[in-house]
C-alpha positions in Angstrom: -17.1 7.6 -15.5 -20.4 6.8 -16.4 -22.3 8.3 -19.2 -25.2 10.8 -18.5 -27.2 9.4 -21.2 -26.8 5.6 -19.6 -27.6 6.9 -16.3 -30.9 8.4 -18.0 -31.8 5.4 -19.4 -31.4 3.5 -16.0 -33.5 5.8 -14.0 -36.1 5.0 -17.0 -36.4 1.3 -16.0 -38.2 -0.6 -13.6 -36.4 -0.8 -9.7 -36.4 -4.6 -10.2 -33.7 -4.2 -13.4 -32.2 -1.9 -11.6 -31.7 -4.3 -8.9 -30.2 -6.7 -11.3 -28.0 -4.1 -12.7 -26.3 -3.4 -9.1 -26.4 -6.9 -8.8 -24.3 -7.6 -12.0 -21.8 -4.5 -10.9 -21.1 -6.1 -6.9 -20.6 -9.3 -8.7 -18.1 -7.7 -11.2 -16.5 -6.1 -8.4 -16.2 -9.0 -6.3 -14.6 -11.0 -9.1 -12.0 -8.1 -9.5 -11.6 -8.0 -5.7 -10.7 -11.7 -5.6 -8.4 -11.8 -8.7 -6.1 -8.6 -7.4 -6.4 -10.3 -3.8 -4.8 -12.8 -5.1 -2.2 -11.0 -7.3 -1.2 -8.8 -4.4 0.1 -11.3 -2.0 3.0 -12.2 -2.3 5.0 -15.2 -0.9 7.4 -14.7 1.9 10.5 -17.0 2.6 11.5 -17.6 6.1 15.2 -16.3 6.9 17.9 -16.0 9.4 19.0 -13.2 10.9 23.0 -13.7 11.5 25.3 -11.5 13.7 28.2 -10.5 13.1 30.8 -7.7 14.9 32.0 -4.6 13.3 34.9 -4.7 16.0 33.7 -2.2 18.3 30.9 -0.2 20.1 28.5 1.6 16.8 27.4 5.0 18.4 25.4 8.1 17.4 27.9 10.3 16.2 25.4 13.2 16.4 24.7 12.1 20.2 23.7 10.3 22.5 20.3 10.1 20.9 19.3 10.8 17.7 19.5 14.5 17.4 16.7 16.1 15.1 18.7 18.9 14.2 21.9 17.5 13.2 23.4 18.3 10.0 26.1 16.1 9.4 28.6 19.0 9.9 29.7 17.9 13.0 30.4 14.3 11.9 34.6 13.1 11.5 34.6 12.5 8.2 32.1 16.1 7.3 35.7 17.9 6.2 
């Protein structure tokens, strides 16, 4: 956060170093912008998706859509 007295002494000085003050800050953040830009994005690798069967038919067993409500009591293996 910036300090009251620094903010004092900035509306003390002429607009034109004021100017040169934002000036110096978008620059500083632009820098920053560009470095965590760059940082943040990572590489992706193509893949493949590959199917497979699980031997039969994978159904809702709460359903036949997905039910909001369900608890899991109802399900086969819920003993």
């Amino acid at each position: 956060m910036l300090d009251m007295e620094i903010a004092k002494q900035i509306q003390k000085i002429s607009i034109s170093e004021q100017i040169e003050i934002i000036e110096l800050i978008l620059q500083s953040l632009r820098t920053e912008i560009e470095t965590k830009g760059k940082i943040s994005q990572k590489s992706f690798r193509p893949f493949r998706v590959r199917k497979f069967s699980l031997g039969e038919e994978v159904t809702d067993f709460c359903g036949d859509a997905i039910d909001q409500d369900c608890d899991g009591k109802d399900l086969p293996c819920a003993d």
